[in-house]
BAFI-3210 file (N, C-alpha, C; in Angstrom, 3 decimals, decimal comma, padded with zeros to 6 digits):
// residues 231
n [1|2|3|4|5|6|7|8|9|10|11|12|13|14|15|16|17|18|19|20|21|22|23|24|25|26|27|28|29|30|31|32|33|34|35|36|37|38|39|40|41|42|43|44|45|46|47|48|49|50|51|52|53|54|55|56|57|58|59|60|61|62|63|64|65|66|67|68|69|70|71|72|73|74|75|76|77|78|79|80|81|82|83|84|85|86|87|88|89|90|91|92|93|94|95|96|97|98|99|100|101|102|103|104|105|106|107|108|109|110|111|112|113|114|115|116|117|118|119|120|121|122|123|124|125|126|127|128|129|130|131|132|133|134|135|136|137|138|139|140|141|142|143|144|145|146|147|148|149|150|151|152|153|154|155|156|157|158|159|160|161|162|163|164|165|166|167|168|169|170|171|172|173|174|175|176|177|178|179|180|181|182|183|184|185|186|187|188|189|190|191|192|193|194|195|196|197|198|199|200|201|202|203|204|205|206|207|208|209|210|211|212|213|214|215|216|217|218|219|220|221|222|223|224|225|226|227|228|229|230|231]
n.u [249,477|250,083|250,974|251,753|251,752|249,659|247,450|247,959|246,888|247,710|246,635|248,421|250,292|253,322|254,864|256,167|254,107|252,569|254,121|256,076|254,714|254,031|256,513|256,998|254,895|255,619|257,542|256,510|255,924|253,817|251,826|251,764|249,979|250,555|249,958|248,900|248,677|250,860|252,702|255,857|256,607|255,770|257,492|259,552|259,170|258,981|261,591|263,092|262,222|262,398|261,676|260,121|257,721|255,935|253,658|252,551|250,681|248,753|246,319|244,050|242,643|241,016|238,982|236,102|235,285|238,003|238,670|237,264|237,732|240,274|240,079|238,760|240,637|242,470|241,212|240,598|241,743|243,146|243,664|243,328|245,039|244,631|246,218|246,505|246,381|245,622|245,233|244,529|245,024|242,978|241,383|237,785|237,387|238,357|237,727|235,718|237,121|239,319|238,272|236,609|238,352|240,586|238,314|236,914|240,128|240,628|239,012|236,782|237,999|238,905|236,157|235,478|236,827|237,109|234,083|234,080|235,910|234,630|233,732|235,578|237,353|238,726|236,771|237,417|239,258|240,594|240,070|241,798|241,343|242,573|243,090|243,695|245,410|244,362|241,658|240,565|242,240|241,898|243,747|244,584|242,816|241,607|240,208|237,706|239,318|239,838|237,436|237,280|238,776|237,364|235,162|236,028|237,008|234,667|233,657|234,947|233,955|230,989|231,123|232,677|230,412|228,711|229,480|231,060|231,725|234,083|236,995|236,846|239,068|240,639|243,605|245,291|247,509|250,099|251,926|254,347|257,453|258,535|259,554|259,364|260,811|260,149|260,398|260,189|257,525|257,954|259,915|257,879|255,993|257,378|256,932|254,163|253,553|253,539|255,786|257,794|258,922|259,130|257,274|258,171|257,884|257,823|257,290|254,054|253,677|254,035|251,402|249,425|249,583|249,505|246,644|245,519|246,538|245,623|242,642|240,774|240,189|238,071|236,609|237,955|240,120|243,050|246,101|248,862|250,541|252,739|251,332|250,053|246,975|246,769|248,204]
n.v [052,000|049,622|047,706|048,604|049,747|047,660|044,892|041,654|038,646|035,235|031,932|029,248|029,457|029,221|027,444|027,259|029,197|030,604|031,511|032,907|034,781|036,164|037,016|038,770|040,523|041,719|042,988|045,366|046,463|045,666|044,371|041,069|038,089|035,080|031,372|027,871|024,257|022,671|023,549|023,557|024,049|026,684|028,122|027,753|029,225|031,640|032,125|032,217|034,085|036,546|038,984|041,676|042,196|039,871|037,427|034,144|031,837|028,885|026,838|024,880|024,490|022,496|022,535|024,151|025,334|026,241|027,827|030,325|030,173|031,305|033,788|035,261|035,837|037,103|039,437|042,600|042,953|043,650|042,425|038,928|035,833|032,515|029,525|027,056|023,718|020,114|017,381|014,308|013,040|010,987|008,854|008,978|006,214|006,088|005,156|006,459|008,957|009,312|010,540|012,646|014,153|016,399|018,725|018,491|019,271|021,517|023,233|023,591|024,413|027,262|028,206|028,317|029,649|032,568|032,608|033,081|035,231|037,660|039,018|040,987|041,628|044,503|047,308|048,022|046,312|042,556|039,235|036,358|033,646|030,451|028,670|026,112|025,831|023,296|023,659|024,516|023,328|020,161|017,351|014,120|011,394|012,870|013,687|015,168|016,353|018,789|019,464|020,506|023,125|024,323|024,993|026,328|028,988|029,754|030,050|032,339|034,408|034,473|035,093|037,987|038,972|039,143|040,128|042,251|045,900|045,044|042,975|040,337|037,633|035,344|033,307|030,943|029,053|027,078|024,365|024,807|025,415|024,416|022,913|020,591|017,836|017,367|016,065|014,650|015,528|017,985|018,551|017,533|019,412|021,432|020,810|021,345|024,375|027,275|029,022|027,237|026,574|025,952|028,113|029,748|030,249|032,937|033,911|033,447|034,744|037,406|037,645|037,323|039,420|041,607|041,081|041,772|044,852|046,163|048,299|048,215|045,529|042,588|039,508|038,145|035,918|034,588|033,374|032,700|030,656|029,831|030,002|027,569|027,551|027,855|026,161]
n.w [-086,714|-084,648|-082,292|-079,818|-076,327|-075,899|-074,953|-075,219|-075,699|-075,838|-076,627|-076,544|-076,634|-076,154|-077,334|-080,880|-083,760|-082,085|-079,939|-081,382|-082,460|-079,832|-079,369|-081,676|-080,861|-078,438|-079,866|-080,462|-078,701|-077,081|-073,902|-072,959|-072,494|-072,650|-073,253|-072,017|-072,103|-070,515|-068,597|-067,556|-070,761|-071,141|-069,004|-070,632|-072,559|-071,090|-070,077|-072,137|-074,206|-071,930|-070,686|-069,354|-070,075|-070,675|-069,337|-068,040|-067,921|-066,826|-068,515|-069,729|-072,098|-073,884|-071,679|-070,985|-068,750|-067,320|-069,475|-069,200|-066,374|-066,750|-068,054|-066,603|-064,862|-066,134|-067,138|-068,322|-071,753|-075,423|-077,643|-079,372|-079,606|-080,821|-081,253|-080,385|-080,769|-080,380|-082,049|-084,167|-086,966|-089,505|-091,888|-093,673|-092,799|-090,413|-086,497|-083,714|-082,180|-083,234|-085,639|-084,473|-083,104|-084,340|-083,903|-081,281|-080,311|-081,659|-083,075|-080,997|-078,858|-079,347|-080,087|-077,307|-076,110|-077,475|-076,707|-074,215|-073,904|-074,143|-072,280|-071,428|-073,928|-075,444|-077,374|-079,306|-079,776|-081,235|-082,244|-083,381|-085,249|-085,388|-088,206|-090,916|-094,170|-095,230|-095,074|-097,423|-099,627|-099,553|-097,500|-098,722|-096,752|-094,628|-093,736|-091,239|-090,276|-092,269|-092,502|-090,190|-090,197|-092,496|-091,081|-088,890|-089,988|-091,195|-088,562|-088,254|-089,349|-088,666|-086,266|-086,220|-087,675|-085,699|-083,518|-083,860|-082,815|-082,573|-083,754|-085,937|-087,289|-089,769|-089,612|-091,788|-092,020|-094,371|-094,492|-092,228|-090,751|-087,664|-084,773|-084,813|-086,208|-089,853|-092,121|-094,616|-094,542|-095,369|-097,165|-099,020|-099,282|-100,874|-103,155|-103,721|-103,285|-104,396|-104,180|-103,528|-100,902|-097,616|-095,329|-092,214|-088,628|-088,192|-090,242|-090,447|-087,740|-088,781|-090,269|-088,743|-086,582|-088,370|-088,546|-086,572|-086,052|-088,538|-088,777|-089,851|-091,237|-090,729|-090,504|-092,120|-094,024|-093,645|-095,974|-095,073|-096,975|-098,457|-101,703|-101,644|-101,521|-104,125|-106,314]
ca.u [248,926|251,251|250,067|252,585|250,546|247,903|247,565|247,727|246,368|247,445|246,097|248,889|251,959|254,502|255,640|255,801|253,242|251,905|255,737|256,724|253,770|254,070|257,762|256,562|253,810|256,377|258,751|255,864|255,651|252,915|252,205|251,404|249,925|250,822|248,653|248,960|248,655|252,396|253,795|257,169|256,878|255,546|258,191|260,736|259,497|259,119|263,086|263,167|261,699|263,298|260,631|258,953|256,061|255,693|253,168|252,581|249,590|248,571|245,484|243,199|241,700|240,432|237,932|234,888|235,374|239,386|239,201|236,100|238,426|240,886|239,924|238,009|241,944|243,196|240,831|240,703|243,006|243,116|243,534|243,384|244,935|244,062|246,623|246,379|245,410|245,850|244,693|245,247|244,430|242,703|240,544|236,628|236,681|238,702|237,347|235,134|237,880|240,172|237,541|236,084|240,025|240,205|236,602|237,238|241,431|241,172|238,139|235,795|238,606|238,908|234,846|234,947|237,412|236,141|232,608|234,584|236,880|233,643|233,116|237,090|237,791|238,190|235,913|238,471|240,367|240,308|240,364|242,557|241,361|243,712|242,311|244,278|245,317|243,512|240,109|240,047|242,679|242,116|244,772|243,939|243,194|241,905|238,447|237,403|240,520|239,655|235,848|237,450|239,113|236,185|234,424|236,851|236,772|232,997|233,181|235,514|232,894|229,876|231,702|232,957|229,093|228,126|230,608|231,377|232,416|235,591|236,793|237,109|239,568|241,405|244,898|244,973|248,745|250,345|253,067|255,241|258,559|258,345|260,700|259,379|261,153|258,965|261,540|259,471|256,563|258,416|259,669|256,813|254,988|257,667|256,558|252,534|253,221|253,553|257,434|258,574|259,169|258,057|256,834|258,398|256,564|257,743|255,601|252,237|253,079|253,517|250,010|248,949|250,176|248,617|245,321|245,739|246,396|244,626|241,688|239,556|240,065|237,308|235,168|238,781|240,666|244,012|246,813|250,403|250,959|253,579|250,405|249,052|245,731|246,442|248,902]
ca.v [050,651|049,192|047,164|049,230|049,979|047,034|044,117|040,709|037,297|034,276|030,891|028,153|030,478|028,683|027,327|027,584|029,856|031,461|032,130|033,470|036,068|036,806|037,727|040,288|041,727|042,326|043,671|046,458|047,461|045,167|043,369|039,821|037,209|033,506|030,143|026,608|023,359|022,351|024,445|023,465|024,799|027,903|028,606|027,463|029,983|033,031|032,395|032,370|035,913|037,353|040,356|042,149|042,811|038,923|036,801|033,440|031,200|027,353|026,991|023,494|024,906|021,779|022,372|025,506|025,809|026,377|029,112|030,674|031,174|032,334|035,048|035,898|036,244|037,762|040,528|043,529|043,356|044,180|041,489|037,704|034,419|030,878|028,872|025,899|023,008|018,931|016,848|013,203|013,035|009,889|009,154|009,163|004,951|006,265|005,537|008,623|009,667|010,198|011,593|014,297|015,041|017,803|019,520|018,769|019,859|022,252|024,066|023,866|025,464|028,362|028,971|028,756|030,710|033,242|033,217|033,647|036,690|038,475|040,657|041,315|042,242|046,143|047,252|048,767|044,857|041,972|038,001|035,926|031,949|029,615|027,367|025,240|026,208|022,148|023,532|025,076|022,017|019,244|016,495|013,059|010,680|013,591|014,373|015,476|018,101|019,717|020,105|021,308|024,000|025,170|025,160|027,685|029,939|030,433|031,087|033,726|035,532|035,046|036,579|039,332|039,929|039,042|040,534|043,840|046,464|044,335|042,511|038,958|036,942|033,863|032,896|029,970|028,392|025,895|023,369|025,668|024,764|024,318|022,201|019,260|017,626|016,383|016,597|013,951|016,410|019,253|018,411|017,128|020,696|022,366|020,698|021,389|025,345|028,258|029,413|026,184|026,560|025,677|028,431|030,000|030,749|034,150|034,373|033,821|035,786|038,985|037,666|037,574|040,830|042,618|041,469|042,323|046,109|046,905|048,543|047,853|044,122|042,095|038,483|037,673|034,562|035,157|032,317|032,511|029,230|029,983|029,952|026,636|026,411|028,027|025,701]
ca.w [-086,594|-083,958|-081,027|-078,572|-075,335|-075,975|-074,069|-076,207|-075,291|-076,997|-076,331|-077,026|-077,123|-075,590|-078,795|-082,544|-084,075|-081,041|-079,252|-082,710|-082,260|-078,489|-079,545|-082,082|-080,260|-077,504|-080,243|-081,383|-077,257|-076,097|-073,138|-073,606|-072,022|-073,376|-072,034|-072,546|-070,945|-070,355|-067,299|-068,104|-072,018|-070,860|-068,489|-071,387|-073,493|-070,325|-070,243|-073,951|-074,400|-070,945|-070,703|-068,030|-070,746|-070,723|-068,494|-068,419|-067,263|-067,288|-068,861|-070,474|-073,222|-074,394|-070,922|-071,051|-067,047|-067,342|-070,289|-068,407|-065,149|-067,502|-068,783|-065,359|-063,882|-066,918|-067,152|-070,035|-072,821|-076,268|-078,540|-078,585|-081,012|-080,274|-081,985|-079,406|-080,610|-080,305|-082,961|-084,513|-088,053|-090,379|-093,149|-093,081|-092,044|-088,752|-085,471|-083,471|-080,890|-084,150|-086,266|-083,542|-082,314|-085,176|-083,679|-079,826|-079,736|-082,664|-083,024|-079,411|-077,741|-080,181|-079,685|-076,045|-076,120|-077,939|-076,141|-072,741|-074,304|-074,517|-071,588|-070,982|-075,091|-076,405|-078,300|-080,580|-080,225|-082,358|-082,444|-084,556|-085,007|-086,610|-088,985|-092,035|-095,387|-095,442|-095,152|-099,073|-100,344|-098,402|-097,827|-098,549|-095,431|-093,103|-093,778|-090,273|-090,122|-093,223|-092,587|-088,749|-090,504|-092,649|-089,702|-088,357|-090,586|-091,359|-087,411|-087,794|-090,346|-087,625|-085,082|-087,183|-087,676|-084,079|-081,897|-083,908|-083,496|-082,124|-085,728|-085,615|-088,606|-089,139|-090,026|-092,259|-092,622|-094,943|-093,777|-091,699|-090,073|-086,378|-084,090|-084,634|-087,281|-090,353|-093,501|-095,494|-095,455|-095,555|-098,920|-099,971|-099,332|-101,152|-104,416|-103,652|-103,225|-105,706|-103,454|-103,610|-099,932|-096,532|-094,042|-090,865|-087,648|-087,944|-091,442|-089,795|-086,803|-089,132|-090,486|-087,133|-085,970|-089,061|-088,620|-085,108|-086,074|-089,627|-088,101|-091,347|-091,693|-090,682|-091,417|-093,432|-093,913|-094,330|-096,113|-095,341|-096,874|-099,859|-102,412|-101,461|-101,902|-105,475|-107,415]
c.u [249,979|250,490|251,413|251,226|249,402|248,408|246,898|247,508|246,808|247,539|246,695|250,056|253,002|255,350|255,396|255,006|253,312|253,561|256,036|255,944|253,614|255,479|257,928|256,104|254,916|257,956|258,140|255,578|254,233|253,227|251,475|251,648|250,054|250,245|248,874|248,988|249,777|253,427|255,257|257,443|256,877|256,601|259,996|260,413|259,467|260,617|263,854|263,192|262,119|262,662|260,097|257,605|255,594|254,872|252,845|251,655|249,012|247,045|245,071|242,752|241,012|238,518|237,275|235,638|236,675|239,130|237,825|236,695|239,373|241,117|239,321|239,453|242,604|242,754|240,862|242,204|241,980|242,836|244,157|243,676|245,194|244,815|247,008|245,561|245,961|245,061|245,289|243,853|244,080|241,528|239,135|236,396|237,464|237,944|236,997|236,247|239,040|239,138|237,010|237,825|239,801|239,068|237,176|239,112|241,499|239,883|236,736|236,909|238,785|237,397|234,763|235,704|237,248|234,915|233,156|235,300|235,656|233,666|234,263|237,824|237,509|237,329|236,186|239,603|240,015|240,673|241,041|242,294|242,434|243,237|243,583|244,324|244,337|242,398|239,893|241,017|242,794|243,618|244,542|243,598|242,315|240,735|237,790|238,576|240,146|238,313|236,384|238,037|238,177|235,538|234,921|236,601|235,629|232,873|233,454|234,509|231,960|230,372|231,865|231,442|228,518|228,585|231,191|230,850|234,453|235,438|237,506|238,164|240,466|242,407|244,889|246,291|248,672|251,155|253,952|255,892|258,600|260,035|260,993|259,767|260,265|259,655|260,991|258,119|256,780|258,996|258,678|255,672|256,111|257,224|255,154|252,201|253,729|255,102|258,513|259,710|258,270|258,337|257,750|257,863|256,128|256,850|254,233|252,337|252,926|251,974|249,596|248,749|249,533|246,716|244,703|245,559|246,102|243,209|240,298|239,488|239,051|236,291|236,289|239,481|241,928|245,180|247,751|250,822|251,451|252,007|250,158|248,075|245,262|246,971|248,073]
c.v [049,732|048,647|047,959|049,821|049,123|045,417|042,630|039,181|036,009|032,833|029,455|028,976|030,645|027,968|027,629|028,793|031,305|032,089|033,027|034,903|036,996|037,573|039,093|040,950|042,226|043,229|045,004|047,330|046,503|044,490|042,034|038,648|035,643|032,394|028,782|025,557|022,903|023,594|024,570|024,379|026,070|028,905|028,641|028,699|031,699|032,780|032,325|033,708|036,675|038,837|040,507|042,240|041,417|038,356|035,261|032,652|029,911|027,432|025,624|024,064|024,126|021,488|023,885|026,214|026,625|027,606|029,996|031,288|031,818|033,257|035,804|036,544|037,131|039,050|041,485|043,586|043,622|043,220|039,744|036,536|033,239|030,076|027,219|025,156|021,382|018,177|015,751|012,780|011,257|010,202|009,102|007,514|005,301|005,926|006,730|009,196|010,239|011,529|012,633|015,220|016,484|018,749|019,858|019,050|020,920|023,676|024,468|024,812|026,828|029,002|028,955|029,640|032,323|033,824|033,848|035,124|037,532|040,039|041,372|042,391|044,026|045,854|047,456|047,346|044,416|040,415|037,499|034,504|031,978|028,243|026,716|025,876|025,100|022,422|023,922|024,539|021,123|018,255|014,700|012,506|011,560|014,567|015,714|017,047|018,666|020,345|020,876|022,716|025,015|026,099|026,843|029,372|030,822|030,719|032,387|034,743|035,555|035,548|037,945|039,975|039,774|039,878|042,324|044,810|045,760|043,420|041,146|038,552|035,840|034,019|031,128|029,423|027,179|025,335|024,699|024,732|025,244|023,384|021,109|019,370|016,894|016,646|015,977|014,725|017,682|019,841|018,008|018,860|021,777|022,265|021,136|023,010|026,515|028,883|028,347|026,159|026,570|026,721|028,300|030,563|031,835|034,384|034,499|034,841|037,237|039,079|038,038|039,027|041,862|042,186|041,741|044,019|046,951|047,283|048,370|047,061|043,476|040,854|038,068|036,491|034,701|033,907|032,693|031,237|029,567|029,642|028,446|025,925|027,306|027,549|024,238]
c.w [-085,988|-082,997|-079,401|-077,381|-075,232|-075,107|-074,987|-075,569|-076,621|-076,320|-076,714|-077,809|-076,436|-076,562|-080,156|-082,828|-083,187|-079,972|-080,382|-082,518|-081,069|-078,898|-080,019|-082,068|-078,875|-078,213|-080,607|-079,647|-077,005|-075,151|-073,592|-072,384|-072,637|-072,180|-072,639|-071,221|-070,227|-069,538|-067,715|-069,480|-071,650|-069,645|-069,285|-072,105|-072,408|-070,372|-071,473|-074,103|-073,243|-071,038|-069,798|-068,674|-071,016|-069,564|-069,028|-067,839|-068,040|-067,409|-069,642|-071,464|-074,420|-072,985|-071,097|-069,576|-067,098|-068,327|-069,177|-067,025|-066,037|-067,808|-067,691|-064,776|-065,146|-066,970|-067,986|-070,323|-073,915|-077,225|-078,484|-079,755|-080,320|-081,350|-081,645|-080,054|-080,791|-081,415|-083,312|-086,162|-088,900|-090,753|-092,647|-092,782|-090,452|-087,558|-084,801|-083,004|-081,919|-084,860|-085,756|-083,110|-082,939|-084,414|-082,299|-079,465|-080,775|-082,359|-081,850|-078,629|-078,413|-080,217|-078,417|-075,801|-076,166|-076,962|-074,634|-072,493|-073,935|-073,946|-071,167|-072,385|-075,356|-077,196|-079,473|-080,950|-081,684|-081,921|-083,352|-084,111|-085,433|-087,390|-089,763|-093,646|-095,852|-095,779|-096,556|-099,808|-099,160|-098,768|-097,923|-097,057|-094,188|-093,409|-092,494|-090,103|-091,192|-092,748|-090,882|-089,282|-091,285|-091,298|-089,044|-089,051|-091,043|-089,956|-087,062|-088,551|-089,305|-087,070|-084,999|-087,222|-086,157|-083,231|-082,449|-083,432|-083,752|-083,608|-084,862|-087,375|-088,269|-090,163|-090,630|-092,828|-093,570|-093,905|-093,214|-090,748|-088,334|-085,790|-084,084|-085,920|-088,423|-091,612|-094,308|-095,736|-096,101|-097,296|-099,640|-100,259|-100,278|-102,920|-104,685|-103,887|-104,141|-105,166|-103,388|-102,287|-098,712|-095,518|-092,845|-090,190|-087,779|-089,730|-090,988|-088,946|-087,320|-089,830|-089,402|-086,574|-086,965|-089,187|-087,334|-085,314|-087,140|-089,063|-089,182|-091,786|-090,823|-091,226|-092,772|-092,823|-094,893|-094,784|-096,240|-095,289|-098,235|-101,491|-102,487|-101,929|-103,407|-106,325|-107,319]
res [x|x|x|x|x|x|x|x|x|x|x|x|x|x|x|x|x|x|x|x|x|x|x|x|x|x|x|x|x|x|x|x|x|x|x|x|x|x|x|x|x|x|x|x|x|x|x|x|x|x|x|x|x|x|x|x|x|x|x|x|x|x|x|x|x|x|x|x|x|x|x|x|x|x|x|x|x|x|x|x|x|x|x|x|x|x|x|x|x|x|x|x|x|x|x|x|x|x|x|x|x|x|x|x|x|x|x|x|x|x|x|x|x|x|x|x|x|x|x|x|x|x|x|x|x|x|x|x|x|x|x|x|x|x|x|x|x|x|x|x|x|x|x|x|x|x|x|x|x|x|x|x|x|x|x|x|x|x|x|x|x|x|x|x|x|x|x|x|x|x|x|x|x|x|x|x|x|x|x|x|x|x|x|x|x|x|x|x|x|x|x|x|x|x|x|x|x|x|x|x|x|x|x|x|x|x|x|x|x|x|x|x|x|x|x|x|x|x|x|x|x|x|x|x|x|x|x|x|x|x|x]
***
């Protein structure tokens, strides 16, 4: 259960998360394609990783049309994670353009995504959303992102029944440490979680990476968020 020889797609893996995961699918022998909107990032992180088994391609994935050629130039691979996404969080009196952000930078590009993978995906692959540890404890203030993360996750179960035999599942982080600095939440998440610590990229991506190559996982929702949404 290794992804060596397979050909990996990930959708907003020029930093954090999704770099963390291109790294270790290129440490198990895959090739790997990484996508995002930011030319520049994406060429920060191809001289980051320094791989011939690396590709790299500018991609909107907040537009249908843009993932749609996408995947038309990308052509068959194996397996595919969508961890791309833009968002600006507030409570339920927010204005729409906050309150939809969550839906239209989080979760539309993760189903068009998806619907576009279709005719390119193994049959023997697999999808990986990325939803929120938020969606099953929400966080005050941020209505719209929590119910965007549900959201997510009950899509990864249709799919799973729609689209099999190929297995669909979602990755569902807590606070994890990235680049950007956020030390006032960072401690604040270390008091909220059962480790009494905050999350590194490379934690999800070995989530990632195993529900990538358990061939009997399926229609799951997986939390590497130091026990979270159980204290």
């Amino acid at each position: 259960m290794t992804l060596k020889d397979k050909r990996v797609i990930i959708i907003g893996g020029s930093t954090g998360i999704g770099l963390a995961t291109a790294k270790a699918a290129i440490e198990q022998g895959a090739s790997v394609v990484i996508a995002g909107r930011s030319l520049e990032k994406l060429e920060k992180a191809k001289a980051e990783i320094n791989s011939d088994a690396l590709q790299v391609i500018q991609v909107d994935n907040k537009n249908e049309e843009a993932l749609k050629a996408f995947f038309e130039k990308v052509g068959h691979f194996d397996h595919l994670f969508t961890p791309g996404a833009a968002y600006v969080l507030g409570p339920i009196s927010a204005d729409s353009d906050i309150a939809e952000s969550s839906f239209n930078g989080k979760f539309w590009p993760q189903y068009y995504a998806a619907k576009h993978a279709v005719p390119y995906i193994s049959q023997s692959g697999s999808i990986v959303l990325m939803s929120g540890a938020a969606g099953q404890r929400p966080i005050p203030g941020a209505a719209s992102y929590a119910a965007c993360n549900g959201a997510i996750e009950s899509l990864g179960k249709a799919l799973a029944i729609e689209l099999a035999p190929v297995r669909v599942n979602v990755v569902a982080p807590g606070t994890i440490r990235t680049e950007k600095e956020r030390t006032e939440a960072y401690e604040a998440y270390k008091g909220m979680c059962l480790l009494k610590r905050v999350g590194d990229v490379e934690d999800v991506a070995h989530s990632v990476v195993y529900l990538m190559t358990n061939r009997y996982t399926t229609g799951s929702t997986l939390f590497p968020d130091g026990g979270y949404v159980l204290s």
